[in-house]
N, CA, C and O of each residue as an XYZ file, in Angstrom:
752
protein
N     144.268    128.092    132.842
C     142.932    127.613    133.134
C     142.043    127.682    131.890
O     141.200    126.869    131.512
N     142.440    128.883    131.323
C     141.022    128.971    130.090
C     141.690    127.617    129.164
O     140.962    126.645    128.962
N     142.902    127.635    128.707
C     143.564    126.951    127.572
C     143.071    125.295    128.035
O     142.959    124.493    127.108
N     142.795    124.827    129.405
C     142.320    123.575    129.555
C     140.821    123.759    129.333
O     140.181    122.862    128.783
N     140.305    124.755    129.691
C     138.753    124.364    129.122
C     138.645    123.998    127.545
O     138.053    122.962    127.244
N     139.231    124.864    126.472
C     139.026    125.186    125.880
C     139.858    123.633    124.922
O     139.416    123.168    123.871
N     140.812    123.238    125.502
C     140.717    121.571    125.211
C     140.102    120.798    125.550
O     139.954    119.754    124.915
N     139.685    120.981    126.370
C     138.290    119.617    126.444
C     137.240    119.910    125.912
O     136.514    119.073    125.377
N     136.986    121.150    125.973
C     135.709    121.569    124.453
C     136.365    120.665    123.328
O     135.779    119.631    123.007
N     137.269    120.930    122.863
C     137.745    120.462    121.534
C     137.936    119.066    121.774
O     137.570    118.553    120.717
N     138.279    118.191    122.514
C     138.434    116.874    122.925
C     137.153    116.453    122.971
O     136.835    115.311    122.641
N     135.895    117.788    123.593
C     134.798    116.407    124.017
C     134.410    116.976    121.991
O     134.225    116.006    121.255
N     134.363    117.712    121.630
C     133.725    118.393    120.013
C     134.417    117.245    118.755
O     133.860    116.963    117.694
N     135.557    116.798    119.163
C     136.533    115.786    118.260
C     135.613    114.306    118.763
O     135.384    113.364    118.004
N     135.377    114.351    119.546
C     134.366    112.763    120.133
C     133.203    112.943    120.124
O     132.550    111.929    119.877
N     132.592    113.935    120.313
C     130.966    113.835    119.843
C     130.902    113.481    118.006
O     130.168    112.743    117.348
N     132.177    114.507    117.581
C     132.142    113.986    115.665
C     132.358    112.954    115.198
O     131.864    112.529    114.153
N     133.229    112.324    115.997
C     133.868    110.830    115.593
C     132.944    110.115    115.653
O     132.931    109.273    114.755
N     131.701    110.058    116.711
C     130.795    109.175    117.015
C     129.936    109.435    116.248
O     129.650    108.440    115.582
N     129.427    110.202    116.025
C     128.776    110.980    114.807
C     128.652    110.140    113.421
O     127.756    109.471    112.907
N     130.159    110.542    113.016
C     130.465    110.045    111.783
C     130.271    108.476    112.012
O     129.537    107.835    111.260
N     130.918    107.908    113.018
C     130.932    106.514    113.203
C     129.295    105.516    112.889
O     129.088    104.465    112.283
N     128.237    106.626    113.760
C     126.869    105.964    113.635
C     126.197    105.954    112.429
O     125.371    105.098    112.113
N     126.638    107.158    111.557
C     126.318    107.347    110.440
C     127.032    106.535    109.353
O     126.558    106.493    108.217
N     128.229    105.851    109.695
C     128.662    105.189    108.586
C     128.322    103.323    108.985
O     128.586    102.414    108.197
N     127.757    103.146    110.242
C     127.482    101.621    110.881
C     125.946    101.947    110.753
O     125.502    100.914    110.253
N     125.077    102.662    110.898
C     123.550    102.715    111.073
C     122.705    102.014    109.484
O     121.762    101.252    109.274
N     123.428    102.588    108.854
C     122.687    102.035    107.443
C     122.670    100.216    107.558
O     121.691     99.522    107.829
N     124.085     99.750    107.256
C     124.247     98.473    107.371
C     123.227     97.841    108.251
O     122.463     97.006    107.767
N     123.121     98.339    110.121
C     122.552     98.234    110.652
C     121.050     97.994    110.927
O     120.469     97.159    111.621
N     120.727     98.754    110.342
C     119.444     98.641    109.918
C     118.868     98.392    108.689
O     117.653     98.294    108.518
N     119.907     98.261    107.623
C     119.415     97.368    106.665
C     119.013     95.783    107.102
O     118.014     95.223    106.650
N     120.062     95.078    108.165
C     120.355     93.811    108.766
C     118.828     93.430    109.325
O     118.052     92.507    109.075
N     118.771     94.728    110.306
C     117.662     94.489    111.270
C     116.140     94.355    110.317
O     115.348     93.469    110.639
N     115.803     95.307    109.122
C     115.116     95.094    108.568
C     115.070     93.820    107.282
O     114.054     93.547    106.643
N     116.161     93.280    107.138
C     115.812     92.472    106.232
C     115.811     90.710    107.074
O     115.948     89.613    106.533
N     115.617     91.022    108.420
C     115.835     89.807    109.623
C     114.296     90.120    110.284
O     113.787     89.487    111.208
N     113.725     91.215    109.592
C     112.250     90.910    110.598
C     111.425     90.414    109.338
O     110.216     90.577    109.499
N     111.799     89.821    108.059
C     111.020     89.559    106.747
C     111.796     87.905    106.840
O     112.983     87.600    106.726
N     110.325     86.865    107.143
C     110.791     85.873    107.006
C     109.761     85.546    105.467
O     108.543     85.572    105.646
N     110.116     85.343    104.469
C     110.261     84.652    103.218
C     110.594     83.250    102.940
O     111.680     83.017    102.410
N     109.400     81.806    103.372
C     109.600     80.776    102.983
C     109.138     80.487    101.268
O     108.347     81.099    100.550
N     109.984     79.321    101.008
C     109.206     78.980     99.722
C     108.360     78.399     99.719
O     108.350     77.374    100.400
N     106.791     78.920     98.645
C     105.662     78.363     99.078
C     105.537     77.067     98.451
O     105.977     76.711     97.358
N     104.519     76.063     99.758
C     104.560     74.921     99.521
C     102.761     74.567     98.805
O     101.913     75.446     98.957
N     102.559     73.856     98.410
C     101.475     73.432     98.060
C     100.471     73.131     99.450
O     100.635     72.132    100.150
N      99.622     73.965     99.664
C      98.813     74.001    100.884
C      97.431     73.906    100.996
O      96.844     74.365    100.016
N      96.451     73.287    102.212
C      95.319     73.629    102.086
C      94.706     75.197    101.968
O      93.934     75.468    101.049
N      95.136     76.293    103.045
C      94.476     77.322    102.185
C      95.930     78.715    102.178
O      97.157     78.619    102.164
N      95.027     79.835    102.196
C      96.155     80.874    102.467
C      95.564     81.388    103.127
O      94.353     81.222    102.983
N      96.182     82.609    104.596
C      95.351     83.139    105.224
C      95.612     84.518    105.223
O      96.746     84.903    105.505
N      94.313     85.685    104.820
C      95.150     86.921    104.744
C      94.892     87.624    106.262
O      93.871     88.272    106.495
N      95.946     87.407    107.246
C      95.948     88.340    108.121
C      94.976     89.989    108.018
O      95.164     90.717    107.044
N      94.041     90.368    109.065
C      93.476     91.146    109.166
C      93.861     92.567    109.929
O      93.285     93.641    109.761
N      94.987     92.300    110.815
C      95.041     93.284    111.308
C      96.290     94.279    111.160
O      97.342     93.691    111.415
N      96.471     95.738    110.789
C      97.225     96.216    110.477
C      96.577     96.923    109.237
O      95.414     96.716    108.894
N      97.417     97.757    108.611
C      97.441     98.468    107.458
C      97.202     98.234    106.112
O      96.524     98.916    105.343
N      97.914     97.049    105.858
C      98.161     96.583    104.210
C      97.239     95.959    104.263
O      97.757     94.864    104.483
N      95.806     95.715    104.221
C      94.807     94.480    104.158
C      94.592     94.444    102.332
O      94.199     93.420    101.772
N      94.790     95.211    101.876
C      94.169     95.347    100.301
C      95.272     94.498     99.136
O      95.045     93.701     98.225
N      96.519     95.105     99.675
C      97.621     94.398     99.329
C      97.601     92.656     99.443
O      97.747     91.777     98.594
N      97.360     92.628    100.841
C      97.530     90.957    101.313
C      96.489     90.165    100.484
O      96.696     89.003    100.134
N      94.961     91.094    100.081
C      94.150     90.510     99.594
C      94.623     89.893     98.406
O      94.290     88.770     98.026
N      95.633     90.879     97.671
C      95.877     90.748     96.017
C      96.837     89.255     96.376
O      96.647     88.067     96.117
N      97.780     89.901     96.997
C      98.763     88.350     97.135
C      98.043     87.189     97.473
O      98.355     86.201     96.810
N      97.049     87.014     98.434
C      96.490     85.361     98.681
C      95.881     85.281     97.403
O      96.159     84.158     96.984
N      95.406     85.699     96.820
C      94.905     85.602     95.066
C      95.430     85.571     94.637
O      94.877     84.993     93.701
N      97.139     85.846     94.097
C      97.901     85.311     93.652
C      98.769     84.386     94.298
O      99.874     84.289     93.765
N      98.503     83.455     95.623
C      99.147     82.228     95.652
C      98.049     81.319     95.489
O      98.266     80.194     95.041
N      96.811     81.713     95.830
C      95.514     80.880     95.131
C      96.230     80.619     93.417
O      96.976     79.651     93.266
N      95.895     81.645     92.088
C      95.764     81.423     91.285
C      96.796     80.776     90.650
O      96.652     80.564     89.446
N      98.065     80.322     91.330
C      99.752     80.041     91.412
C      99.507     78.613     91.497
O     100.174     77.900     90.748
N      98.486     77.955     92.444
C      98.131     76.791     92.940
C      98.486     76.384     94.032
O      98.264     75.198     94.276
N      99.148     77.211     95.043
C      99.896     77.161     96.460
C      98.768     76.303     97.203
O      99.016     75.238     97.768
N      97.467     76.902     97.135
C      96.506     76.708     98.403
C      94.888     76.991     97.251
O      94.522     77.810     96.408
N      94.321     75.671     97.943
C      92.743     75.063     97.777
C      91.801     76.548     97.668
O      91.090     76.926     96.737
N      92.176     77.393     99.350
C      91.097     78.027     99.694
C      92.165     79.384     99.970
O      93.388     79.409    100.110
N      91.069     80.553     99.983
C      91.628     81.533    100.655
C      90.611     82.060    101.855
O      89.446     82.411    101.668
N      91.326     82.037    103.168
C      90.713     82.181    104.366
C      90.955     83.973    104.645
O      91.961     84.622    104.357
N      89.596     84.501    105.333
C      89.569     85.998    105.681
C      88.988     86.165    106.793
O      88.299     85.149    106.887
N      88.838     86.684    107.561
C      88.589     86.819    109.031
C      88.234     88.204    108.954
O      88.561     88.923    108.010
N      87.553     88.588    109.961
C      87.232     89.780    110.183
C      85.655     90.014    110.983
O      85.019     89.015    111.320
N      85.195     91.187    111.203
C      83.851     91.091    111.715
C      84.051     91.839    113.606
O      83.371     91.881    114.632
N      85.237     92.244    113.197
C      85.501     93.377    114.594
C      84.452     93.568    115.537
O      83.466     94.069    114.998
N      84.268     93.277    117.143
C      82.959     93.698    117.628
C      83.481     95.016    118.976
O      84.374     94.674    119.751
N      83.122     95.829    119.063
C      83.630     96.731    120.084
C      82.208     96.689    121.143
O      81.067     96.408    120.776
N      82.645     97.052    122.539
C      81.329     97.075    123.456
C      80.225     98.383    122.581
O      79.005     98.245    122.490
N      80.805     99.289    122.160
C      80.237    100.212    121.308
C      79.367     99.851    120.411
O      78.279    100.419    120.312
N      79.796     98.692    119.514
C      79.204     98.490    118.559
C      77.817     97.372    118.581
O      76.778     97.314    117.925
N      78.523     96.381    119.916
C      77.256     95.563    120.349
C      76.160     96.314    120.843
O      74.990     96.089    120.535
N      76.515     97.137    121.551
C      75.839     98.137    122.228
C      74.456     98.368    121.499
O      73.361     98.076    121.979
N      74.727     99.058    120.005
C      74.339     99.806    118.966
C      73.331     98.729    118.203
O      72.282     99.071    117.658
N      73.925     97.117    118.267
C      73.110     95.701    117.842
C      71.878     95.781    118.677
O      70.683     95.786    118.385
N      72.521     95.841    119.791
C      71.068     95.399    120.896
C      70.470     96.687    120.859
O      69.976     96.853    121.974
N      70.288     97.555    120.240
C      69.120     98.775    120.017
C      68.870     98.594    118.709
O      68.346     99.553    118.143
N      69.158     97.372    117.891
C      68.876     97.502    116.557
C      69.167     97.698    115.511
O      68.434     97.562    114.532
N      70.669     98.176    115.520
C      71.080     98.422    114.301
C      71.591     97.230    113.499
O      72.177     96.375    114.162
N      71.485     97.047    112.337
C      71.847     95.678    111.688
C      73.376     96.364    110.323
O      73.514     97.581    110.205
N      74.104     95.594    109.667
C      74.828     96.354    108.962
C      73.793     95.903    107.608
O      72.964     95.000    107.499
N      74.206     96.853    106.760
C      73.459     96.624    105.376
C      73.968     94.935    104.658
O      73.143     94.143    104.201
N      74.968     94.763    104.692
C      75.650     93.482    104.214
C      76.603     92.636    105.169
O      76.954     93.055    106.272
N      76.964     91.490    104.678
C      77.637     91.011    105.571
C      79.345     91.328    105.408
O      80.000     91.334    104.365
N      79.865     91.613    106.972
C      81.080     91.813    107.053
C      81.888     91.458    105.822
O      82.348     92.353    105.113
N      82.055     90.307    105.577
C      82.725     89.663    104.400
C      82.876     89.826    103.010
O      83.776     89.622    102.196
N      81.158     90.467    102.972
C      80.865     90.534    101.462
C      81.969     91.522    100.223
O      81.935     91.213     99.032
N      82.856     92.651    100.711
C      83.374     93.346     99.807
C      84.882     92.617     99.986
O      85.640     92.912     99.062
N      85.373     91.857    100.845
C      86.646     91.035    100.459
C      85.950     90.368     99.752
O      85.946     91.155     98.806
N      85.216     89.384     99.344
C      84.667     88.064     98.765
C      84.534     88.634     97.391
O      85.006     87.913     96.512
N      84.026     89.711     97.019
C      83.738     90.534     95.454
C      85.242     90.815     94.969
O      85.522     90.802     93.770
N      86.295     91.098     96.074
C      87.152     91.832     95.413
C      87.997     90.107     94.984
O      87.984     89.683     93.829
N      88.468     89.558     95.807
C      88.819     88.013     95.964
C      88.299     87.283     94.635
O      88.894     86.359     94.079
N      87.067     87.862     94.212
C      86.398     87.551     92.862
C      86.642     88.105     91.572
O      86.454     87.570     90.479
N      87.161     89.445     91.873
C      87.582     90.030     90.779
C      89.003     89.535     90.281
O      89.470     89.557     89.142
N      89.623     89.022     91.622
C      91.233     88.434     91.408
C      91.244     87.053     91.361
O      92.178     86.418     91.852
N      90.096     86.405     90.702
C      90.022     84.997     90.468
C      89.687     84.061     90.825
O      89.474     82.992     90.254
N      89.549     84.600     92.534
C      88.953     83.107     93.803
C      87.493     83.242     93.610
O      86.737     84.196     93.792
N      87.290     81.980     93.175
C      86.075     81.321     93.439
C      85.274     82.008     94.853
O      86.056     82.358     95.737
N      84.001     82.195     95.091
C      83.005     82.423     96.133
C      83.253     80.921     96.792
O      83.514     80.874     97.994
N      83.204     80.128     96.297
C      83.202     78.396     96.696
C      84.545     78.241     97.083
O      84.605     77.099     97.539
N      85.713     78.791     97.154
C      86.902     78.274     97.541
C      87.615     79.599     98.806
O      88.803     79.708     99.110
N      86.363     80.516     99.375
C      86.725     81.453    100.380
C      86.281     81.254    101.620
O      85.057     81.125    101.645
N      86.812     81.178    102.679
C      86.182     80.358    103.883
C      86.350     81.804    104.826
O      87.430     82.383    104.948
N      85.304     82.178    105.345
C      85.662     83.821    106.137
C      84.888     83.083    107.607
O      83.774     82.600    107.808
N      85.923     83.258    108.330
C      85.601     83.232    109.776
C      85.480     84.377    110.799
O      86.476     84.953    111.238
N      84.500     84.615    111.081
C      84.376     85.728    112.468
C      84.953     85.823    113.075
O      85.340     84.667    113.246
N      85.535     86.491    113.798
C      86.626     87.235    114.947
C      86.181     88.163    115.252
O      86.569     88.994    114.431
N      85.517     88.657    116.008
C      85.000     89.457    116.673
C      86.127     89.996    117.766
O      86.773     91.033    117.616
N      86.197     89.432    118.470
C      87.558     89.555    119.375
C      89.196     89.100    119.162
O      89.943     88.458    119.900
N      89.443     89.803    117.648
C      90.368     89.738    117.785
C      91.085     91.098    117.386
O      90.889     91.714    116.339
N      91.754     91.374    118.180
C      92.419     92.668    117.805
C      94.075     92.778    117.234
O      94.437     93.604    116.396
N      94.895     91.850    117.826
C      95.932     91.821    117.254
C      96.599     90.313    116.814
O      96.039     89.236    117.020
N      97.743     90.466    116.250
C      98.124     89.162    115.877
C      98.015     87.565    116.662
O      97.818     86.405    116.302
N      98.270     88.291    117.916
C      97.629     86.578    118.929
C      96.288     86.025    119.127
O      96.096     84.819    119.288
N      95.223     87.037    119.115
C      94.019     87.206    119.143
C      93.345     86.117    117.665
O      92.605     85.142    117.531
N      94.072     86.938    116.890
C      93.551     86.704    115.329
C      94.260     85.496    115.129
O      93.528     84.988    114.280
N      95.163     84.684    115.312
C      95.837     83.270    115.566
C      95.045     82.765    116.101
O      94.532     81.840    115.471
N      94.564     83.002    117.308
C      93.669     81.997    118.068
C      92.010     81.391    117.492
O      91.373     80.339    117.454
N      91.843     83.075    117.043
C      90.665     82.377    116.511
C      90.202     82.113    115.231
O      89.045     81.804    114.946
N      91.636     82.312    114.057
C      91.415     82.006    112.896
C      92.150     80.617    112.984
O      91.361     79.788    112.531
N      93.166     80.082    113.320
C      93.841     79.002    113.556
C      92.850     77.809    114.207
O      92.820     76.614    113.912
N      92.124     78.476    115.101
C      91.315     77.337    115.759
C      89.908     76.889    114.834
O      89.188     75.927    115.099
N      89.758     77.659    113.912
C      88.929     77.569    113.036
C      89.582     76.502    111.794
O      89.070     75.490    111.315
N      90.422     76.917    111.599
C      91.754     76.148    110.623
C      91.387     74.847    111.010
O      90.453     74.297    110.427
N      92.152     74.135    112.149
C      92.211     73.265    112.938
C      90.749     72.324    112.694
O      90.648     71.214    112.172
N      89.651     73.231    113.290
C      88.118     72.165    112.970
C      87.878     71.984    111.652
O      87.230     71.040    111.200
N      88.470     73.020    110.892
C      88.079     72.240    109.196
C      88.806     71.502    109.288
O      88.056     70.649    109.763
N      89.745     71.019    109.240
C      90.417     69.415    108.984
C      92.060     70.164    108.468
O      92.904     69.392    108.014
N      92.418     71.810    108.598
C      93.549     72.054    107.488
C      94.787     71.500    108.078
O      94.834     71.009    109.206
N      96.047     71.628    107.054
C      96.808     70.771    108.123
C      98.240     71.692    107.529
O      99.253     71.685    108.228
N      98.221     72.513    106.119
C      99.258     73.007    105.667
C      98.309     74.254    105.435
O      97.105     74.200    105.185
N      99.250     75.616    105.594
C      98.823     76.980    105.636
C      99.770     77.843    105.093
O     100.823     77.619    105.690
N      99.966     78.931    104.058
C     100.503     79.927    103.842
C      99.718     81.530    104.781
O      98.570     81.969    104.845
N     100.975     81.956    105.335
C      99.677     83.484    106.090
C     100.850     84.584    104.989
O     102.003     84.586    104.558
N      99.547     85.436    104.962
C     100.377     86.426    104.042
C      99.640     87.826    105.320
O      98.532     88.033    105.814
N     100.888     88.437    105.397
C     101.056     89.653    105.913
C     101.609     90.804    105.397
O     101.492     90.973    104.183
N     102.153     91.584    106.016
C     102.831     93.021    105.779
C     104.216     92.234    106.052
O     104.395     91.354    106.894
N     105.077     92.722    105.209
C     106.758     92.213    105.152
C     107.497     92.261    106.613
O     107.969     91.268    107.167
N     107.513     93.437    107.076
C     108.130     93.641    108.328
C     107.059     92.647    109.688
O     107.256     92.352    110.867
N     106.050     92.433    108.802
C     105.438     91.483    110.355
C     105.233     89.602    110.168
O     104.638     88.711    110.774
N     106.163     89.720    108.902
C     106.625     88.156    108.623
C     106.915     87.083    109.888
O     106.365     86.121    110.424
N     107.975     87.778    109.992
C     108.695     87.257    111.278
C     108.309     86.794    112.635
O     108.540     85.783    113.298
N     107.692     87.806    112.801
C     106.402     87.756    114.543
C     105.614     87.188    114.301
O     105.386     86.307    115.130
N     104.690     87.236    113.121
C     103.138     86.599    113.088
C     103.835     84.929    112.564
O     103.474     84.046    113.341
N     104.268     84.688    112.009
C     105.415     82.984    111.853
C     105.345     82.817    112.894
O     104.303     82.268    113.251
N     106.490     83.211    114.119
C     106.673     83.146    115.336
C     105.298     82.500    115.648
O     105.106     81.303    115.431
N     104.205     83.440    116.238
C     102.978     83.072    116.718
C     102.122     82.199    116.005
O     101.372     81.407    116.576
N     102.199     82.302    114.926
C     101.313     80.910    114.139
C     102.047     79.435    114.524
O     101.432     78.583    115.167
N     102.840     79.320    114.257
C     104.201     78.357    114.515
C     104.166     77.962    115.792
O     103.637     76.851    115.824
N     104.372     78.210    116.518
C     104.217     78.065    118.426
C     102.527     78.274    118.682
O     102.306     77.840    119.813
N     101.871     78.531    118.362
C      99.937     78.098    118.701
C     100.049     76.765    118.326
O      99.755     75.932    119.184
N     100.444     76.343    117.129
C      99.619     75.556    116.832
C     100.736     74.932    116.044
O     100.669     74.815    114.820
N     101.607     74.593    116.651
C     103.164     73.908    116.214
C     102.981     72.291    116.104
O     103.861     71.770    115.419
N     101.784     71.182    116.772
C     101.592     70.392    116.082
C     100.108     70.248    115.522
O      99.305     69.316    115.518
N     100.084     71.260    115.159
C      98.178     71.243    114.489
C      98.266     71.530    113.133
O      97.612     70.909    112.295
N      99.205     72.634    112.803
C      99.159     73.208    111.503
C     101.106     73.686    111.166
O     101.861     74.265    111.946
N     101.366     73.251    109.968
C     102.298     73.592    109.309
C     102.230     74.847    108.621
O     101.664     74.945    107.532
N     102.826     75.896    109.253
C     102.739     77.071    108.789
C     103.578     77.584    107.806
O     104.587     76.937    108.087
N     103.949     78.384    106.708
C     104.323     78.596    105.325
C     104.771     80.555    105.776
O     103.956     81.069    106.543
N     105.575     81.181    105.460
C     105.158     82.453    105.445
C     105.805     82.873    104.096
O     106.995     82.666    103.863
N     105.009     83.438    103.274
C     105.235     83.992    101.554
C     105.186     85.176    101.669
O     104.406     85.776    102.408
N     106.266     85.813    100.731
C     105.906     87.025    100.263
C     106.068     87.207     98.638
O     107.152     86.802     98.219
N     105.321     87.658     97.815
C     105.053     87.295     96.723
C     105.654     89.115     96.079
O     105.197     90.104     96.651
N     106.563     89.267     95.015
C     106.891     90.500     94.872
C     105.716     91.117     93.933
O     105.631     90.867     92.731
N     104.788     91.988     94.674
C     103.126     92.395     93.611
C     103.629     93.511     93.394
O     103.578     94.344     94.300
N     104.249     93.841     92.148
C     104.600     94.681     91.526
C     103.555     96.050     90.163
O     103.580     97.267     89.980
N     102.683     94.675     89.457
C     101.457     95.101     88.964
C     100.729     95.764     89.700
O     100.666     95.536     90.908
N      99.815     97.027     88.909
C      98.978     97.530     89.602
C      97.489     96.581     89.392
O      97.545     95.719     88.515
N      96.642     96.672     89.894
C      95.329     95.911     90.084
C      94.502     96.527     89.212
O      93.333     96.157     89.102
């Protein structure tokens, strides 16, 4: 009796390792695959503007890259969105509070320091937009009434893929969508 426990300890201890070793020698590949399949990388085409996605982490980064597919000659304009409104913050309007400058104004300086023209930055309000479908709808629909018809969106690498997806399917016969990633290696 003990000598059968004491093999299937070792039978199940020989198969928990094997699997072990197994995930550890398939996981890398694995997720190298999966991560280099959520980075869609088109080649950029000559476009009306570029758009730097607002929501997420990298906004400072994305800024530098649409300034460098601006100064490349990819795209006319560089488009920025932003201007977040929370019930909190309207709240805080209707008792008066005003902001010192406008939403826009410190992308537009920095956008300036990296070469774009004040005259070639088109910043649209979004107030309500919080994530990538949100911010499609109402930067795209803005797109759309200027007359644009070709677009580069520059994002965070890993959100290539999804925000394409959703630009691409909104507005699949309105706007020809582009997705770049530009390797910004220089520091600023």
């Amino acid at each position: 009796m003990k000598g059968k426990i004491i093999k299937r300890l070792m039978t199940s201890l020989f198969v928990i390792g094997t699997l072990a070793v197994l995930v550890m020698l398939v996981s890398g590949p694995l997720l190298t695959f999966a991560g280099q399949w959520l980075v869609s990388d088109e080649k950029p085409v000559a476009s009306d503007a570029v758009v730097v996605l607002n929501t997420g982490v990298e906004y400072y980064p994305r800024l530098v890259e649409a300034a460098e597919i601006y100064g490349k000659g990819y795209a006319r304009k560089v488009v920025i969105n932003g201007n977040r409104k929370t019930d909190v913050l309207r709240g805080l309007e209707k008792r008066g509070y005003k902001e010192c400058c406008p939403w826009y104004e410190d992308r537009v300086r920095i956008l300036n320091i990296l070469g774009v023209p004040r005259k070639d930055i088109l910043t649209v309000s979004a107030e309500d937009a919080y994530d990538t479908v949100s911010e499609a709808e109402a930067v795209g629909r803005e797109l759309v009434r200027e007359g644009f018809r070709w677009v580069i969106i520059t994002t965070s690498k890993s959100h290539t893929r999804r925000a394409g997806y959703i630009w691409k399917t909104m507005f699949k016969d309105q706007l020809i969508v582009c997705m770049v990633i530009l390797d910004i290696k220089r520091n600023v």
